[in-house]
Backbone as JSON, one array per atom type, in Angstrom:
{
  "sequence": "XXXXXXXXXXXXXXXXXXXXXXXXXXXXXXXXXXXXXXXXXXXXXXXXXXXXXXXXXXXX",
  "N": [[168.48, 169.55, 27.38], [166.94, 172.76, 26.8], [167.88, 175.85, 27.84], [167.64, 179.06, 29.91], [167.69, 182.25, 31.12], [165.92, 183.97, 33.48], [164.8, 187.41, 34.73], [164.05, 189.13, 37.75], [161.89, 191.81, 37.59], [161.53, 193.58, 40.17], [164.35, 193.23, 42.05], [166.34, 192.69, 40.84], [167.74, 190.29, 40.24], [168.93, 187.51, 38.76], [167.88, 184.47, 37.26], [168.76, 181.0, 36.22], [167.49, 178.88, 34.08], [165.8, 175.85, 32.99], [164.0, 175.05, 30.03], [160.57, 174.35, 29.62], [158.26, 174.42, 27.82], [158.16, 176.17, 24.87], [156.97, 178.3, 22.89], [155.75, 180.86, 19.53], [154.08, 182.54, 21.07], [153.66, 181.57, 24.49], [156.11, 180.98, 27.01], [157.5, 178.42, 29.05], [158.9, 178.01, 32.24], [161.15, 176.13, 34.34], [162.76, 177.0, 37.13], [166.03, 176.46, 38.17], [167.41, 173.85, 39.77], [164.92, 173.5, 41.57], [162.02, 173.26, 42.1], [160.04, 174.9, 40.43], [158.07, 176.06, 38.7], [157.79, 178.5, 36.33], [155.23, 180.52, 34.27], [155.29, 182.26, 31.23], [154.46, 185.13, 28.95], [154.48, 186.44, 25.63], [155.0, 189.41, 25.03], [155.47, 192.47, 23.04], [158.86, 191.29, 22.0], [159.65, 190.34, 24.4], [159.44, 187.91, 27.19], [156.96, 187.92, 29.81], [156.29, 186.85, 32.65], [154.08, 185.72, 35.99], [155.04, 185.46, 39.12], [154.1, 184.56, 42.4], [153.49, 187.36, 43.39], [155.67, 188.69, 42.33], [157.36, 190.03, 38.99], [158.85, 188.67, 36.43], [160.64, 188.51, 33.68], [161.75, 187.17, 30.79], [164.2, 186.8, 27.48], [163.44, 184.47, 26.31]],
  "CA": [[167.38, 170.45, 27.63], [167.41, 174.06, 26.51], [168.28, 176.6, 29.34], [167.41, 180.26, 29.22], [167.75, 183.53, 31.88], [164.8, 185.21, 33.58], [165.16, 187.97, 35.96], [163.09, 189.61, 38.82], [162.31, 193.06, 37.56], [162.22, 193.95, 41.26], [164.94, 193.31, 42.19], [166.98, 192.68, 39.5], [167.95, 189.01, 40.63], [168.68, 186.88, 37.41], [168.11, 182.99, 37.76], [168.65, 179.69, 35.28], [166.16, 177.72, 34.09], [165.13, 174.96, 31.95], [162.51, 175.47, 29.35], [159.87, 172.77, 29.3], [158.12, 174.44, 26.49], [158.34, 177.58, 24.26], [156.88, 179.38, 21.24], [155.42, 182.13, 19.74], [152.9, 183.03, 22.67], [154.69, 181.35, 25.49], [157.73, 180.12, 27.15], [156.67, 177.35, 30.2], [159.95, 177.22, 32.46], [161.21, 175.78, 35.18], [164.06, 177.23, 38.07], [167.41, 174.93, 38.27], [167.52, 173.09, 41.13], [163.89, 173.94, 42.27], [160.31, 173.12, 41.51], [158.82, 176.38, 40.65], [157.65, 176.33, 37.28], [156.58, 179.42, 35.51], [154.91, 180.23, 32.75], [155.53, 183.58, 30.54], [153.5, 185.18, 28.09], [155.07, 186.86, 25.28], [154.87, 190.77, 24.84], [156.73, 193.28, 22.5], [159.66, 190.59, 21.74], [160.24, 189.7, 25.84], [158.4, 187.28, 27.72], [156.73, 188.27, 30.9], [155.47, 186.58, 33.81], [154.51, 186.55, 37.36], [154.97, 184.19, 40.45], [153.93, 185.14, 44.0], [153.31, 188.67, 43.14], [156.52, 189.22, 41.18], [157.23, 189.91, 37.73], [160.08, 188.26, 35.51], [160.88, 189.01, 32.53], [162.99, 187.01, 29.98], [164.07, 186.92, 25.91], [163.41, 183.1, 25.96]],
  "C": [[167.84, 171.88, 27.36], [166.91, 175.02, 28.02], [167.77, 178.02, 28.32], [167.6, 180.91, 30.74], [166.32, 184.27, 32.37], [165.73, 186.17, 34.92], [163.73, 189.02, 36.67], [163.59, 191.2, 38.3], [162.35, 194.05, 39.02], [163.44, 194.21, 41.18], [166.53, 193.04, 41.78], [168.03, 191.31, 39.54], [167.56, 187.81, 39.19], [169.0, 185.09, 37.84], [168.21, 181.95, 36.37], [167.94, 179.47, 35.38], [166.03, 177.04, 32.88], [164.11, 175.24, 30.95], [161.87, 174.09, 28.95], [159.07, 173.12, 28.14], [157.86, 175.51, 26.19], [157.7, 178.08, 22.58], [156.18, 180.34, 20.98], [154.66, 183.09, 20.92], [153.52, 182.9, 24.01], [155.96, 180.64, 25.99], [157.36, 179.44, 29.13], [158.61, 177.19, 30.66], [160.17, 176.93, 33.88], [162.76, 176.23, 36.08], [165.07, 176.24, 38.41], [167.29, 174.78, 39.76], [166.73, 173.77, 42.21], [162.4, 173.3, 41.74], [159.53, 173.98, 40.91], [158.96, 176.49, 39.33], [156.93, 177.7, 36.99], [156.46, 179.69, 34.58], [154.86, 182.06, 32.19], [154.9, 183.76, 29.48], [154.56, 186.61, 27.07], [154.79, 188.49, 24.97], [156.19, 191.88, 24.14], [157.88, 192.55, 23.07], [160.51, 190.27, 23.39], [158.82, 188.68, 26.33], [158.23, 187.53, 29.19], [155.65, 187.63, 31.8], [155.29, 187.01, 35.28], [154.41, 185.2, 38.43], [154.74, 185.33, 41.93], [154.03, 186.8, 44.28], [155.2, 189.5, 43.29], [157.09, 189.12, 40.26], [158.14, 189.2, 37.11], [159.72, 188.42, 34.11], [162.05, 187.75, 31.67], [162.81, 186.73, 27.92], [164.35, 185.84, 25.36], [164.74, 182.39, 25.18]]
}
């Protein structure tokens, strides 16, 4: 499975994760050794989402 980096632009807290699926538009992933899938939408060459009112960011 391909792995990738997001991080909490809060607080600048960078986590692993799985990618269940990715391309031009979005990148669908999932937290290692967790349930919490999220899904990212791509913007000027980063992908940015949000869970539980906060943001992550990663360059899939």
């Amino acid at each position: 499975m391909q792995k990738t980096i997001i991080k909490n632009i809060q607080t600048g807290i960078s986590k692993n994760c799985d990618i269940l699926k990715k391309n031009e538009k979005i990148l669908e992933v999932v937290i290692e050794n967790t349930t919490i899938k999220i899904l990212l939408k791509k913007k000027t060459n980063k992908y940015v989402g949000y869970f539980k009112d906060m943001e992550f960011i990663s360059e899939g």
